[in-house]
C-alpha positions in Angstrom: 10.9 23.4 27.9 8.1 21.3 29.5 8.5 17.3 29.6 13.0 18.1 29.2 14.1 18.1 32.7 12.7 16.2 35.8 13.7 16.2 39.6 16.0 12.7 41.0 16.9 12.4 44.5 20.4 12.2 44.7 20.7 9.2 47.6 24.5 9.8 48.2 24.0 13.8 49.3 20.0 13.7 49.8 19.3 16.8 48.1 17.0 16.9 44.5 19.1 17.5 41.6 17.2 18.5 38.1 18.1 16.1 35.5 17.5 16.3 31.5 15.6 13.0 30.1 17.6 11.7 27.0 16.2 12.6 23.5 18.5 9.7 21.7 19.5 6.3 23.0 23.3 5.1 22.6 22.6 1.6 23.5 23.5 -0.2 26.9 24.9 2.9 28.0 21.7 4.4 28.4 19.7 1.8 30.5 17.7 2.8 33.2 17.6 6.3 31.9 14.5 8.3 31.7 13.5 9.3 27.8 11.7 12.2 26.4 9.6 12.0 22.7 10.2 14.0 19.6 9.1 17.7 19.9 8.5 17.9 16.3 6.2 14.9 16.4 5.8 13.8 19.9 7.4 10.2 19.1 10.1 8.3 20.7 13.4 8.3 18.3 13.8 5.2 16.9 17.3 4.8 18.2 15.3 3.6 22.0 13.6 0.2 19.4 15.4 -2.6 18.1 17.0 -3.1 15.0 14.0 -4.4 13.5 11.6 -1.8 14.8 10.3 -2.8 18.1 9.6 -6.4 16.6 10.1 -9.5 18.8 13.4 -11.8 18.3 14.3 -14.8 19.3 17.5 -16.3 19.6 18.8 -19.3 17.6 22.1 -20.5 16.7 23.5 -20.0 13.9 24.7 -23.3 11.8 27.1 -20.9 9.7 28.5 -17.6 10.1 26.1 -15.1 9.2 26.0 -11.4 8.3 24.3 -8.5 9.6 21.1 -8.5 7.2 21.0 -12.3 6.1 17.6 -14.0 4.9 17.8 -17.1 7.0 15.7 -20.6 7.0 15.1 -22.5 10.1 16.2 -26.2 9.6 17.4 -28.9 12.1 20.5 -30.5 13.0 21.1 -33.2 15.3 17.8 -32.5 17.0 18.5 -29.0 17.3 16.4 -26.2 15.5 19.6 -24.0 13.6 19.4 -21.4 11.7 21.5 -21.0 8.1 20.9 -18.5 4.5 18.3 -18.6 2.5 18.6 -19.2 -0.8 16.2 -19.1 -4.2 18.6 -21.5 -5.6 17.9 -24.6 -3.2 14.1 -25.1 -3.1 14.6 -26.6 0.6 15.9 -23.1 2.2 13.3 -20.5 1.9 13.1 -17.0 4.1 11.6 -17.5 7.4 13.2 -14.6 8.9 16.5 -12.4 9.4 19.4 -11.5 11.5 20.1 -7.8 12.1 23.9 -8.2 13.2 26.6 -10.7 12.0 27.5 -13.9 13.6 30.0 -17.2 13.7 28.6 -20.9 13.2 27.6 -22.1 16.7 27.2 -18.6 18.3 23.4 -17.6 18.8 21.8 -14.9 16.7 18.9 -12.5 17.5 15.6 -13.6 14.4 13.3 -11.6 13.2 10.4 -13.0 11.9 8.5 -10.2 10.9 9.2 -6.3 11.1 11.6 -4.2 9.1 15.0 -5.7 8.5 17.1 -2.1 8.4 20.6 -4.5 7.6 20.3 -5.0 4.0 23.4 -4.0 2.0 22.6 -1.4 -0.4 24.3 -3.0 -3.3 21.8 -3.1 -6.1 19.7 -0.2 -4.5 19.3 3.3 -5.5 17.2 5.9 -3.2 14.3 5.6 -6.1 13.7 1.8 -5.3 11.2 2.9 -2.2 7.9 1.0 -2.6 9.4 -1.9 -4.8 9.4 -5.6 -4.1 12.9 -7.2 -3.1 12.6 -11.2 -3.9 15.3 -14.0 -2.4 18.3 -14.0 -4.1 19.1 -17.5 -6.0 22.9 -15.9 -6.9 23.6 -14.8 -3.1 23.0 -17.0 -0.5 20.8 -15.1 2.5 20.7 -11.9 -0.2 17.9 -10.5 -2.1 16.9 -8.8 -5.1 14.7 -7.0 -6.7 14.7 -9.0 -10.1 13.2 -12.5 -9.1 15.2 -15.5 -9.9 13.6 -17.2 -13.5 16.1 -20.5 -13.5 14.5 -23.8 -13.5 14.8 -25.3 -10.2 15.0 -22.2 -8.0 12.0 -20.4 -6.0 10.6 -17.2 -6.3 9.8 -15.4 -2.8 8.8 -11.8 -2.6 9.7 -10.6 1.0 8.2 -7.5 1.1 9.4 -4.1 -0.4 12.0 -1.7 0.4 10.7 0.7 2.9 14.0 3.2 3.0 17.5 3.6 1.3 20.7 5.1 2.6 23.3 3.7 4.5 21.7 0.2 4.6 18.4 -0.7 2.6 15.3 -1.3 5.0 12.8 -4.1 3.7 9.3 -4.2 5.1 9.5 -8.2 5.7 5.9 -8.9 3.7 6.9 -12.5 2.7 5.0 -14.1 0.1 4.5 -17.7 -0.5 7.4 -20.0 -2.4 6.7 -20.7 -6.4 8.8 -23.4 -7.8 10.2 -22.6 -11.4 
């Protein structure tokens, strides 16, 4: 098969050796290693991108421990830009973002401020719920929903719609701007 195999010099004997490029990526494991695409579409498997699907991060810490999937708000403390959960309920912690994998208080935490966040829990979600709007939750802090909240006092926030369900939800992050109730 074309494009599967390439020649590497092996610098410890100094004779060519025929390698196989990698198809999937298991992390760390595999740096430095030469990739191949798809051969049912040509495309490089989504397993060599980050979480949140080859979008940017930044890291900030965390002002409370965190799980893989949170909505977080960027907010400052002692000088210091943290990061914490959103939540509908509180008018001053809006989405800005999300983490991909869990974290403690004080520990930093890769953000995502735009792309697909493929963390959410699935509770709530059902395979059918492709295409629909997910919304901050006001009952779970750094959760969403897709029934916005209606209380007096809480936002509503659409952050975008659920791209895929199955073993975690994926959300398209599309946020929307905050409406006070």
């Amino acid at each position: 098969m074309s494009g599967r195999y390439f020649m590497d010099m092996n610098t410890i004997i100094g004779e060519m050796e025929r390698r196989e490029a990698i198809a999937t990526s298991a992390g760390a494991t595999d740096g430095n290693k030469i990739l191949r695409t798809r051969a049912l579409d040509g495309k490089i498997d989504e397993s060599f991108l980050p979480a949140s699907g080859g979008v940017s991060a930044e890291t900030v810490i965390a002002s409370e421990s965190l799980a893989a999937g949170d909505w977080i708000h960027f907010h400052v403390v002692s000088g210091q830009r943290r990061i914490r959960r959103a939540n509908a309920a509180d008018n001053t912690k809006p989405a800005q973002g999300y983490v991909t994998t869990a974290c403690n208080s004080g520990e930093g935490a890769q953000v995502f401020t735009s792309g697909i966040n493929g963390s959410v829990a699935t509770t709530g979600f059902v395979a059918g719920d492709v295409g629909v709007s997910v919304f901050l939750s006001a009952t779970t802090s750094g959760g969403c929903s897709k029934t916005p909240p209606s209380t007096t006092g809480n936002v509503v926030q659409r952050l975008g719609f659920v791209a895929e369900v199955g073993g975690s939800v994926r959300v398209q992050f599309d946020k929307s701007p905050v409406v006070r109730l």
